[in-house]
VOVEXBA-88542 format. One record per residue (C-alpha): residue number from 0; residue in one letter; x, y, z. Coordinates in nm, 4 decimals. Layout:
ATOM   seq   type       east      north         up
ATOM   NUM      A          X          Y          Z
...
END
This chain:
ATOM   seq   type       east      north         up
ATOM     0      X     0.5736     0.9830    -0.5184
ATOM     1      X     0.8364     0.8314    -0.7317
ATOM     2      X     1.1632     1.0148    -0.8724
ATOM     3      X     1.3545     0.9271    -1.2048
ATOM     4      X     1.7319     0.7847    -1.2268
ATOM     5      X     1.7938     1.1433    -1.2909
ATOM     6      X     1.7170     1.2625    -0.9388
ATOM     7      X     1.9144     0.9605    -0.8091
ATOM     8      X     2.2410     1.0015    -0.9804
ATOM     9      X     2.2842     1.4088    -0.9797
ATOM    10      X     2.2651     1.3689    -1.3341
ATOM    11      X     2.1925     1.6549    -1.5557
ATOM    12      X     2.0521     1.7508    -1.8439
ATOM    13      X     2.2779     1.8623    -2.1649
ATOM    14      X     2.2056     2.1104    -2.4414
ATOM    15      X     2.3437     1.8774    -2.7196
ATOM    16      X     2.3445     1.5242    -2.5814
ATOM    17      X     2.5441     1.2376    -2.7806
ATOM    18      X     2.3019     1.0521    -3.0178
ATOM    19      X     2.2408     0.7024    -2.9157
ATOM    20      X     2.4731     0.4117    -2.9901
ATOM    21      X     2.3613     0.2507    -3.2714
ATOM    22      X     2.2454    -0.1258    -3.2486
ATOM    23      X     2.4939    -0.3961    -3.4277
ATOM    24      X     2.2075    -0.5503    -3.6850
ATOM    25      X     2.4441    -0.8178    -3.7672
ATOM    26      X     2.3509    -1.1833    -3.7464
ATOM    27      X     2.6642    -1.3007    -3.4934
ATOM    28      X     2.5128    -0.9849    -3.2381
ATOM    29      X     2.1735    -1.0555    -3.0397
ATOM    30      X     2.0032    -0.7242    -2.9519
ATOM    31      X     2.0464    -0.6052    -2.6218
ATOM    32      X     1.7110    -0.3974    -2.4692
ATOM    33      X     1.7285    -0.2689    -2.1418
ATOM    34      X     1.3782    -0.2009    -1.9061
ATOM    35      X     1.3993     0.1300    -1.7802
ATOM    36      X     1.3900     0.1755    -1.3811
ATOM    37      X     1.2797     0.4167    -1.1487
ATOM    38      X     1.3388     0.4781    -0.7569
ATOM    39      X     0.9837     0.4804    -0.5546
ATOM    40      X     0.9751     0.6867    -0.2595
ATOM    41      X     0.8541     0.4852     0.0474
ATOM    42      X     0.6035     0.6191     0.2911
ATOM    43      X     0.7871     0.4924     0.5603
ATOM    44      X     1.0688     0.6072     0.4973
ATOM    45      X     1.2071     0.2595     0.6429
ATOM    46      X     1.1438     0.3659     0.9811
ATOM    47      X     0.9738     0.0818     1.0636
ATOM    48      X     1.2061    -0.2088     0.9231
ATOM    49      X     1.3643    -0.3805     1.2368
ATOM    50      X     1.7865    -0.3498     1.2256
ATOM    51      X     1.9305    -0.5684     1.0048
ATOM    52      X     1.5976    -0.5713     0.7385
ATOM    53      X     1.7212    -0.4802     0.3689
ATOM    54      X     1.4694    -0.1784     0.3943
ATOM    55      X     1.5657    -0.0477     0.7682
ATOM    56      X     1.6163     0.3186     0.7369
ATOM    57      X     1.5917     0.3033     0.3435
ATOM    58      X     1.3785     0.5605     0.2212
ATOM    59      X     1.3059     0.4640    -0.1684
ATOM    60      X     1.3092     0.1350    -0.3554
ATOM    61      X     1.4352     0.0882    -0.7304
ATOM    62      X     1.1764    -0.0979    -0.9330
ATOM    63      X     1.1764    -0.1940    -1.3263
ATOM    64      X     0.8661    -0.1027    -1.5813
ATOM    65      X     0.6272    -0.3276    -1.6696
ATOM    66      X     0.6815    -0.5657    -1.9726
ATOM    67      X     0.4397    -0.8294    -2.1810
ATOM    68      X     0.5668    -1.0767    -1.9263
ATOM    69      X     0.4975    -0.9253    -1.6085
ATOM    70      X     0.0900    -0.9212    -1.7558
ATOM    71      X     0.1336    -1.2599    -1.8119
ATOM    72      X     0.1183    -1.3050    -1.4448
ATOM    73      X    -0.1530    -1.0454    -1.3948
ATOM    74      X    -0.3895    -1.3080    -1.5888
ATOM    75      X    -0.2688    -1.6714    -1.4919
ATOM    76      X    -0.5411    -1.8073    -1.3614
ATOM    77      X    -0.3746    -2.0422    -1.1155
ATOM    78      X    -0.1950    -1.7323    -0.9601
ATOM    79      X    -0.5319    -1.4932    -0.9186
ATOM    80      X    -0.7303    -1.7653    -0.7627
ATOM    81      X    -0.4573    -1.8669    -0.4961
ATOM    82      X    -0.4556    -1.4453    -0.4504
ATOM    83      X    -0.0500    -1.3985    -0.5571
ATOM    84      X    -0.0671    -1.2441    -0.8198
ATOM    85      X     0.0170    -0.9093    -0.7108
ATOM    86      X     0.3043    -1.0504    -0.5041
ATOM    87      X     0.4660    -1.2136    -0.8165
ATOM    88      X     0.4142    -0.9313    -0.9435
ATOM    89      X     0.6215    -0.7250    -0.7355
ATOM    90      X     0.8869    -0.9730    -0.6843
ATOM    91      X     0.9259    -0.9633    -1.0471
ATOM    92      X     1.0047    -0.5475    -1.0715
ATOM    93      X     1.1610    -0.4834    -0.7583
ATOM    94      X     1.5509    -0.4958    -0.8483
ATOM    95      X     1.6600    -0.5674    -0.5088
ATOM    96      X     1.5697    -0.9841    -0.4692
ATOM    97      X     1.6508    -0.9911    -0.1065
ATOM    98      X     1.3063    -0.7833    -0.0449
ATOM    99      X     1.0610    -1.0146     0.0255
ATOM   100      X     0.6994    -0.8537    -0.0694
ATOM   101      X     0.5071    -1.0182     0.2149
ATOM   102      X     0.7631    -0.8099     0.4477
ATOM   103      X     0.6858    -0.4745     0.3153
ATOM   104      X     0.4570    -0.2256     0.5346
ATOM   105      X     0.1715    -0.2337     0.3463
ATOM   106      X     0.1374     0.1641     0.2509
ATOM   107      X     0.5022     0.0999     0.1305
ATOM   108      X     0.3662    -0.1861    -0.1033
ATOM   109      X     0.0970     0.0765    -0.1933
ATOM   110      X     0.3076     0.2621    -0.3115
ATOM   111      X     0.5334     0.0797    -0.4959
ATOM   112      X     0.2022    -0.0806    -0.7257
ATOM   113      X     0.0851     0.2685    -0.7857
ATOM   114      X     0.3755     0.3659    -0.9494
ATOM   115      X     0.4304    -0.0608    -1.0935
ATOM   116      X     0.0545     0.0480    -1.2601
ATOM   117      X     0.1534     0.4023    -1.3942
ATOM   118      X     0.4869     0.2517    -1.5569
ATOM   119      X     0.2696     0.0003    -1.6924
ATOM   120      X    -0.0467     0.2055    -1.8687
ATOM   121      X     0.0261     0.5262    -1.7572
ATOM   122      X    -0.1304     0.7948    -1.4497
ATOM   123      X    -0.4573     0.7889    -1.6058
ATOM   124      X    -0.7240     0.5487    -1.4053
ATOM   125      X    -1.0859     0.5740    -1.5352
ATOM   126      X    -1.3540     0.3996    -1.2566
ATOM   127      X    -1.7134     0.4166    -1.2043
ATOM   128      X    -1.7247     0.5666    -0.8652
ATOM   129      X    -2.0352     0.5214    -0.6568
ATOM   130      X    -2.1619     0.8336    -0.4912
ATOM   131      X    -2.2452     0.8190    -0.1210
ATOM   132      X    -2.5575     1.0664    -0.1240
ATOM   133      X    -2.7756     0.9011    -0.4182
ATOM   134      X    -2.5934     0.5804    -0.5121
ATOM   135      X    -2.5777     0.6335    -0.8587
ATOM   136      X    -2.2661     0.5719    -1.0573
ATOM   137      X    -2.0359     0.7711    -1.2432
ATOM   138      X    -1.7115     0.7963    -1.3948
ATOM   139      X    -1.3871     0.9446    -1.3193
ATOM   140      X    -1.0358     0.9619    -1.4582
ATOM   141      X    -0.7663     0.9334    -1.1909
ATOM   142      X    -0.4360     1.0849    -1.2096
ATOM   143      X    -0.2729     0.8513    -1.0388
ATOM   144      X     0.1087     1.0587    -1.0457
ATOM   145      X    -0.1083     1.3404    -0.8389
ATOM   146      X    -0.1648     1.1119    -0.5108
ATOM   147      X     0.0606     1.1933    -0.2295
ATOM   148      X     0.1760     1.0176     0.0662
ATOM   149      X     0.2232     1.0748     0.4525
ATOM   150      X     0.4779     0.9328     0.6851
ATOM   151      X     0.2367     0.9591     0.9216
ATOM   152      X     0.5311     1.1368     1.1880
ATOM   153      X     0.3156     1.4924     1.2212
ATOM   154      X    -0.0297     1.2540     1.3496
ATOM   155      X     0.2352     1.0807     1.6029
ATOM   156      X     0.3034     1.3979     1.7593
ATOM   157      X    -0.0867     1.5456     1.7562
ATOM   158      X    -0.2230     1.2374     1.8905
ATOM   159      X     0.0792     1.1521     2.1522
ATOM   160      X     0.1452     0.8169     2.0227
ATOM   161      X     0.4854     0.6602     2.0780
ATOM   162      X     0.6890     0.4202     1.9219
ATOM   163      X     0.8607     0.2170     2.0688
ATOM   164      X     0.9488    -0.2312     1.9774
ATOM   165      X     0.7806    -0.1605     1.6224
ATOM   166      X     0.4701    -0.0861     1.8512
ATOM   167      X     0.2396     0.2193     1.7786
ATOM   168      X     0.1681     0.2715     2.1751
ATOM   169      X    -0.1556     0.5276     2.2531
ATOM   170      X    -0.4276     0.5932     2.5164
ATOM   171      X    -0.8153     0.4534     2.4599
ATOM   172      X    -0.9753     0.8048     2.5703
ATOM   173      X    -1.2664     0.5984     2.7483
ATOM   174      X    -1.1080     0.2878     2.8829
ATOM   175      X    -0.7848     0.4891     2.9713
ATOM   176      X    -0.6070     0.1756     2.8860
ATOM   177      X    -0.2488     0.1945     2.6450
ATOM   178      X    -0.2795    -0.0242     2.3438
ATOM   179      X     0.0036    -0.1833     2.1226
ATOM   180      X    -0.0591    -0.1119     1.7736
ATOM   181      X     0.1946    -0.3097     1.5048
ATOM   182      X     0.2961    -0.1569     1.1761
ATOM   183      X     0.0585    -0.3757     0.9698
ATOM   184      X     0.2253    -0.5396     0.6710
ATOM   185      X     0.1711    -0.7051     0.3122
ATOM   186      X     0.1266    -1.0619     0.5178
ATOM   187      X    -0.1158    -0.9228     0.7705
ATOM   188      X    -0.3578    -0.8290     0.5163
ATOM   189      X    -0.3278    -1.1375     0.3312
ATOM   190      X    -0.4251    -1.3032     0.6829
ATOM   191      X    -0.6797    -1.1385     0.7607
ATOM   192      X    -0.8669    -1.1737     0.3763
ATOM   193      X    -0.8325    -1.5474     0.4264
ATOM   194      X    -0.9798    -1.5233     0.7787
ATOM   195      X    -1.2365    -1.3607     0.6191
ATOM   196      X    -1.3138    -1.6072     0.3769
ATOM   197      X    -1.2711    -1.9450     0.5921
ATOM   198      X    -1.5479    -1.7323     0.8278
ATOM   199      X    -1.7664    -1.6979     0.4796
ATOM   200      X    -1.6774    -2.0787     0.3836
ATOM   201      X    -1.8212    -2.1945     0.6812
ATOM   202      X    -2.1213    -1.9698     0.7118
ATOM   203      X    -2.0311    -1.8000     1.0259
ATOM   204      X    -2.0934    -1.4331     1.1221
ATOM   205      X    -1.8951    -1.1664     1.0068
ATOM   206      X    -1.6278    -1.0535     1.2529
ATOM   207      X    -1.3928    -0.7982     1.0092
ATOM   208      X    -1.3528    -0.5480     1.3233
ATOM   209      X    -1.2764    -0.7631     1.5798
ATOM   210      X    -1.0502    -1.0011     1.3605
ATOM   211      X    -0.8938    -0.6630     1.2379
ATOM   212      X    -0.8160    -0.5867     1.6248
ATOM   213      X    -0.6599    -0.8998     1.7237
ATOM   214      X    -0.4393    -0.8870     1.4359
ATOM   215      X    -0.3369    -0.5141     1.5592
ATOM   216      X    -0.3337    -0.4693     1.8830
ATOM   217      X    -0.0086    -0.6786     2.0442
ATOM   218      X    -0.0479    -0.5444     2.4196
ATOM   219      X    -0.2542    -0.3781     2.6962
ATOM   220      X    -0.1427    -0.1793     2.9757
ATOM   221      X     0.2367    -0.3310     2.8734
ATOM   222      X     0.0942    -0.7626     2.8719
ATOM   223      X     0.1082    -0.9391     2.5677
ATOM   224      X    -0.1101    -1.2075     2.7287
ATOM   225      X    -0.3408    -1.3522     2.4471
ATOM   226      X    -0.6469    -1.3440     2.6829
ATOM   227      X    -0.6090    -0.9864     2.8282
ATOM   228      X    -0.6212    -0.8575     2.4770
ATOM   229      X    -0.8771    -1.0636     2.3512
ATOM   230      X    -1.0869    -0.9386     2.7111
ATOM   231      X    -1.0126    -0.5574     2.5478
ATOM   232      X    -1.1409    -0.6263     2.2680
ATOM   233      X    -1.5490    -0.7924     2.3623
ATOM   234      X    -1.4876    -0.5217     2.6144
ATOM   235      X    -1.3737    -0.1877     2.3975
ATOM   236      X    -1.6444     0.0817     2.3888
ATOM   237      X    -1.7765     0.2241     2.0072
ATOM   238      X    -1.5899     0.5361     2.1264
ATOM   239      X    -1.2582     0.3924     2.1758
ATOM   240      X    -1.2750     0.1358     1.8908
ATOM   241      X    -1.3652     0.4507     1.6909
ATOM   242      X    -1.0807     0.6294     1.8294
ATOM   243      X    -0.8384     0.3615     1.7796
ATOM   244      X    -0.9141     0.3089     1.4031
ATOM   245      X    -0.8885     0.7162     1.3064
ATOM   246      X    -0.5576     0.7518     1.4936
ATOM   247      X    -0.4308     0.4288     1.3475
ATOM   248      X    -0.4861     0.5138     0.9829
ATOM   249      X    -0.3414     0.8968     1.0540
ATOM   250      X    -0.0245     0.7657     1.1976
ATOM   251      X    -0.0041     0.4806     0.9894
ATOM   252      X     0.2511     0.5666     0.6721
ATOM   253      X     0.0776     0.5605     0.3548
ATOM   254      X    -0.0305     0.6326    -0.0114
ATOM   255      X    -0.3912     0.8721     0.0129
ATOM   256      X    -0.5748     0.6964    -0.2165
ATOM   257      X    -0.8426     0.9722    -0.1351
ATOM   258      X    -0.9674     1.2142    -0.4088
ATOM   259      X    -1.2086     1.5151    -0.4876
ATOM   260      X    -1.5502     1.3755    -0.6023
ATOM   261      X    -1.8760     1.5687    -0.7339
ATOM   262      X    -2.1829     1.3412    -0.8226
ATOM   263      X    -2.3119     1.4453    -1.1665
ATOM   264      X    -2.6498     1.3657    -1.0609
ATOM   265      X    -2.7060     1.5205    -0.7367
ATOM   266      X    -2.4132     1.7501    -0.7444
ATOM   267      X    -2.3168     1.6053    -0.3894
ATOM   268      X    -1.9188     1.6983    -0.3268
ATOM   269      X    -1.6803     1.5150    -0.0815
ATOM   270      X    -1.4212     1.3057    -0.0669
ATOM   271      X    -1.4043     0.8979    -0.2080
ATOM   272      X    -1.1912     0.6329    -0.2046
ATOM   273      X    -0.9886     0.5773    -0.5265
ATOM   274      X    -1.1222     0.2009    -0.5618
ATOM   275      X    -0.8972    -0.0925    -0.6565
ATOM   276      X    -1.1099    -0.2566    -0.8890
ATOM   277      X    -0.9943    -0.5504    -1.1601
ATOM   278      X    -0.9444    -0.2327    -1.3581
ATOM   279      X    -0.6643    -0.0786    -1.1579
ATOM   280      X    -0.4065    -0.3485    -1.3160
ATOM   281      X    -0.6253    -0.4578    -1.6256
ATOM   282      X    -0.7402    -0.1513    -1.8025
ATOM   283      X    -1.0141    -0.0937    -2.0302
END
């Protein structure tokens, strides 16, 4: 998922490299550290920056290890309630300032905080992982450096979706209706958590799914009229909504945060979710 300056520069190794410069000690001369970097491969592979975006057509993304300071932001307060924290966070280690975070597609962000985490404390991720069969708990180490990512361009051709405006464009089986799927990014999903919560604050029904689709979808049958989508959606059969959300999450580029799981107490095997708990940036 990520590669090393190494990679990057054709640089190779030496049999008897030069030893280090040493380090003035003296008084007059401040030491001079340097973070190490490292390039992140992006799932997208910047295919779906518009013309003109920093990351259009860039396929990796140069970010800086973690220091003491950037954990000072993982526990300020102020910064985890107003739900930032992660987004400081990345505009603190990206090297390129002219990304903004809330722009990025968000397996691209994925990405780029799995490999923000392993510079940080390593590939290793212990979690209690619930198992679907008996709902008992158990725990797993993660290697995080072992999860791979799709571009999602193989699922565009098996399902026949096209793409065309930034659009993911495919067929409800059922409805025979074409949908307009957008890429969803970094500021979508922050929308649709505080939809979420305003609906919790004032005590109204959960509506993730529907929410979820009028976030997505961006035209029917080629009309981006407000109404005729909203009409889809109280209208969309369990089939096609089904449909719609398996072919979206194949096509979509992203980190598979998916891994091999056996239950130690029923000996059930399948496949779970690696979670992101507190634990994923604050280890034990």
């Amino acid at each position: 998922m990520t590669r090393n300056n190494e990679e990057r520069t054709g640089a190779s190794n030496i049999d008897d490299p030069a030893p280090p410069p040493m380090m003035d000690m003296s008084p007059e001369q401040p030491f001079s550290f340097v973070t190490p970097t490292e390039f992140v491969d992006l799932p997208s592979e910047g295919k779906y920056y518009p013309e003109g975006h920093v990351l259009h057509n860039k396929d990796s993304v140069e970010i800086r290890y973690m220091t003491a300071k950037d954990e000072d932001i993982l526990t300020s307060k102020s910064l985890l309630k107003k739900g930032i924290a992660l987004d400081r966070l990345l505009r603190n280690v990206i090297i390129d300032k002219s990304i903004n975070p809330n722009e990025l597609v968000l397996g691209d962000k994925n990405a780029i905080l799995v490999a923000t985490r392993i510079s940080g404390y390593g590939p290793f991720y212990n979690v209690k992982v619930t198992c679907p069969m008996c709902l008992s708990n158990s725990e797993n180490d993660i290697n995080l450096s072992e999860l791979e990512s799709s571009n999602g361009f193989e699922s565009l051709k098996k399902h026949d979706v096209r793409c065309e405006d930034e659009l993911f464009l495919l067929t409800l089986p059922k409805m025979q209706v074409e949908v307009g799927l957008k890429i969803t990014t970094s500021a979508d999903e922050t929308e649709m958590i505080q939809k979420s919560e305003k609906r919790k604050k004032l005590k109204l029904p959960e509506a993730a799914l529907t929410e979820q689709f009028k976030l997505l979808i961006k035209s029917v049958n080629g009309s981006t009229n407000p109404s005729h989508i909203n009409e889809l959606i109280d209208c969309m059969p369990a089939l096609d909504s089904k449909y719609l959300r398996e072919v979206y999450a194949e096509v979509t580029p992203n980190v598979d945060m998916t891994h091999d799981f056996q239950c130690t107490v029923c000996e059930y095997e399948g496949e779970v979710v690696v979670p992101f708990t507190a634990e994923f940036f604050w280890p034990k």
